[in-house]
Backbone as CSV, one residue per row, in Angstrom:
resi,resn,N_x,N_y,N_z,CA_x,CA_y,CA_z,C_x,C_y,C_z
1,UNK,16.611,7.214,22.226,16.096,8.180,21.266,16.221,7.610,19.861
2,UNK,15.094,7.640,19.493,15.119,7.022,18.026,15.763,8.345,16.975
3,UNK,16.757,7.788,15.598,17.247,8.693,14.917,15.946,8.964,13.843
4,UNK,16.057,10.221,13.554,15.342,11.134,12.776,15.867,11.452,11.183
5,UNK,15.502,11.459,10.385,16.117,12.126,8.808,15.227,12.654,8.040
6,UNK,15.037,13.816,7.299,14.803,13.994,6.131,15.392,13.569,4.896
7,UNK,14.053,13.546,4.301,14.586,13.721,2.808,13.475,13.397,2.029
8,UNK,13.572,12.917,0.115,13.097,13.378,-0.130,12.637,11.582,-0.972
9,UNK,10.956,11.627,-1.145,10.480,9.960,-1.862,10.950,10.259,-3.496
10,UNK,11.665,8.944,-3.899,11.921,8.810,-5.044,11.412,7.546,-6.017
11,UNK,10.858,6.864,-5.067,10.130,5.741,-5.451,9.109,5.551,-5.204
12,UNK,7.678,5.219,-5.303,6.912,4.653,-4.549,5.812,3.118,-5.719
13,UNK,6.870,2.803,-6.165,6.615,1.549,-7.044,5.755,0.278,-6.038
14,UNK,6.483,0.225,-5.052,6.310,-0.826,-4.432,5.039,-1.048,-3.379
15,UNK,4.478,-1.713,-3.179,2.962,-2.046,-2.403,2.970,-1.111,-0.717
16,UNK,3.817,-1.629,-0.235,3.867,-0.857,1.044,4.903,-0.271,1.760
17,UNK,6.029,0.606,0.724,7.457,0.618,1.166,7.241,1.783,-0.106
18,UNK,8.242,2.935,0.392,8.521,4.048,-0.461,9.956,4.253,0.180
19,UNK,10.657,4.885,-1.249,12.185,4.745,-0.807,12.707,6.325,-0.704
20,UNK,13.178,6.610,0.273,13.905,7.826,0.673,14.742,8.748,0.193
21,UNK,15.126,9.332,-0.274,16.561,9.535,-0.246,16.959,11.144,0.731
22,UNK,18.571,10.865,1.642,18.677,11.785,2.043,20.073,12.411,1.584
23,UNK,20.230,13.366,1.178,21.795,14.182,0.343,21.857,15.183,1.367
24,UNK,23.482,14.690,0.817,23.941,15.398,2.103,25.061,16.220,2.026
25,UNK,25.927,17.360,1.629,26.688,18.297,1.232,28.183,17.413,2.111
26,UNK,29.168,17.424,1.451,30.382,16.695,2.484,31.218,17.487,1.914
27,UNK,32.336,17.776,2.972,33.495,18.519,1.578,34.913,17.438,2.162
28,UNK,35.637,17.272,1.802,36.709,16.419,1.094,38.251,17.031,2.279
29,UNK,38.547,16.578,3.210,39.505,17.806,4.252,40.385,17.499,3.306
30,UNK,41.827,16.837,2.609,43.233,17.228,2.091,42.933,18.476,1.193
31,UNK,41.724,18.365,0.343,41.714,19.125,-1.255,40.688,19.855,-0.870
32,UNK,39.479,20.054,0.345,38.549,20.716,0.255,37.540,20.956,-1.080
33,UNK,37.416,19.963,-1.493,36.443,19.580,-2.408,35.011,19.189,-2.156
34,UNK,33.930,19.886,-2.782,32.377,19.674,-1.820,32.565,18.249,-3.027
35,UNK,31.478,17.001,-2.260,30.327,16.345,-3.019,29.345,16.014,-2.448
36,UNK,28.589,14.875,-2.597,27.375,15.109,-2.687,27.185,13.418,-1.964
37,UNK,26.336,13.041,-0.794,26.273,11.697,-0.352,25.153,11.259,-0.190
38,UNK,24.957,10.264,-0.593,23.169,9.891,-1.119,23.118,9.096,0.077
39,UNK,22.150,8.925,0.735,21.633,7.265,1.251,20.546,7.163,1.080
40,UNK,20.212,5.644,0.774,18.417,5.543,0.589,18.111,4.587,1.576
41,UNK,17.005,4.879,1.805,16.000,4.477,3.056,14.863,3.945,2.319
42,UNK,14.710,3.093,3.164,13.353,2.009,2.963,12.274,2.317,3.755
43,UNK,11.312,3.221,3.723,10.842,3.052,4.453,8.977,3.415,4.772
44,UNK,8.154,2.458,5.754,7.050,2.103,5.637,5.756,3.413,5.419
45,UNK,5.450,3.544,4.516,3.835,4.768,4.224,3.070,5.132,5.500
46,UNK,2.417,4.118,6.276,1.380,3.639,6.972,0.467,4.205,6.244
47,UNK,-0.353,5.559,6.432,-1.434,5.947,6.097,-1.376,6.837,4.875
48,UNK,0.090,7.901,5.049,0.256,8.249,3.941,0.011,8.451,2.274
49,UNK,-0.373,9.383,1.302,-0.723,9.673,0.376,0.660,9.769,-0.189
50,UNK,1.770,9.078,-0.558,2.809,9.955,-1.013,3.020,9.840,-2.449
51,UNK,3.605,10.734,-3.069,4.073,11.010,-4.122,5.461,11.255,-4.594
52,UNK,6.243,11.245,-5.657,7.485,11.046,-6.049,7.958,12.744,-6.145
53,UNK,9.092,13.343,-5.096,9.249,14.746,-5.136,8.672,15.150,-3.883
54,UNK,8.108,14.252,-2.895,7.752,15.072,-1.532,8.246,14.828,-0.676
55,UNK,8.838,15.734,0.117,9.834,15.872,1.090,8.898,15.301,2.671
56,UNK,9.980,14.496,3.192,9.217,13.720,4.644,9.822,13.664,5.686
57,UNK,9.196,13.272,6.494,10.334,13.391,7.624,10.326,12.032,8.526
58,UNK,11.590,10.758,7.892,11.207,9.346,8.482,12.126,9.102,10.308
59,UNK,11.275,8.423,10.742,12.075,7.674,12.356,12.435,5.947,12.018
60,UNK,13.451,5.991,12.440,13.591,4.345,12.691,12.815,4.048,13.659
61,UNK,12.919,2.908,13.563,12.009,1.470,13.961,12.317,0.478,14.032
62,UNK,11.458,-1.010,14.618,12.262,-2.296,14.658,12.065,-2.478,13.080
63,UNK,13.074,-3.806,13.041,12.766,-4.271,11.425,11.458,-4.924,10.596
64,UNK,10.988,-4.380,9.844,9.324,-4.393,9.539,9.858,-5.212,8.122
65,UNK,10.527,-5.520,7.576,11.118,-6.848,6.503,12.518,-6.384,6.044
66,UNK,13.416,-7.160,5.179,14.272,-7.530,4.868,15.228,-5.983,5.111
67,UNK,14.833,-5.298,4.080,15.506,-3.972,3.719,14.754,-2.831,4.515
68,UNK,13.481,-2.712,5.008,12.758,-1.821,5.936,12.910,-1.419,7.595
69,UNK,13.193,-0.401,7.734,13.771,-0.136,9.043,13.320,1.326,9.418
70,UNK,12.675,2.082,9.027,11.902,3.667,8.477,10.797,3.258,8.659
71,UNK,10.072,4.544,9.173,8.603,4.928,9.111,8.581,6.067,8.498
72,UNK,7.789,6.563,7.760,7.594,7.948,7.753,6.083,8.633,9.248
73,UNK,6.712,9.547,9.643,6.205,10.026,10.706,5.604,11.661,10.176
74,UNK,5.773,12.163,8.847,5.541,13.611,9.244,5.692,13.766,6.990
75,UNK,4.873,14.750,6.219,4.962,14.988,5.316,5.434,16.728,5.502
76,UNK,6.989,16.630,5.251,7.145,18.311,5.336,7.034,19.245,4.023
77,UNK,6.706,19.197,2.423,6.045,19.439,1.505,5.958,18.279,0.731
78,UNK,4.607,18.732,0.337,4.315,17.606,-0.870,3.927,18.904,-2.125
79,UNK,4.251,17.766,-3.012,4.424,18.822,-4.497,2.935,18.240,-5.154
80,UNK,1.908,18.062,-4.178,0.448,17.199,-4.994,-0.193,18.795,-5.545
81,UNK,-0.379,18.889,-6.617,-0.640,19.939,-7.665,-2.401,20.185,-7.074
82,UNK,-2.075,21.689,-6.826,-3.611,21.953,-6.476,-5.352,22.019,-7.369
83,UNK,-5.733,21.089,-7.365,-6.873,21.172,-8.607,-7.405,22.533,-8.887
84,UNK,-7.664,22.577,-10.350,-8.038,23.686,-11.245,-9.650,23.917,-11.436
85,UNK,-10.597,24.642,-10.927,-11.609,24.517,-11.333,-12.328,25.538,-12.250
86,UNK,-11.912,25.026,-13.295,-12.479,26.125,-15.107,-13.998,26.207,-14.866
């Protein structure tokens, strides 16, 4: 079973690679203290329209280059602003 994650594109600078990020609520067991745990993901568009602020839903995969190991499989909102016609 391949692993699954959300989260959310924060990059998409790069030619064929948009970068992930998934946060994640942790709390702290001695002091019970919440923070906050980032990981970023590398991972491949294919056909995708994406934009910076839209939430996705990526699967691993074999390794597609250096730092890439993600597909995105699924757009669960995108924040693409609906055109205005005056």
């Amino acid at each position: 079973m391949k692993k699954r994650v959300s989260g959310q594109v924060v990059s998409t600078k790069m030619a064929k690679t948009v970068v992930v990020v998934n946060k994640v609520l942790k709390q702290e067991k001695l002091y019970r203290k919440f923070y906050h745990r980032l990981t970023r993901y590398y991972a491949d568009p294919k056909d995708f329209d994406l934009k910076v602020g839209d939430s996705v839903l990526i699967e691993e995969t074999r390794p597609l280059s250096k730092l890439k190991r993600w597909r995105v499989i699924k757009i669960l909102t995108s924040l693409a602003s609906p055109e205005k016609n005056d």
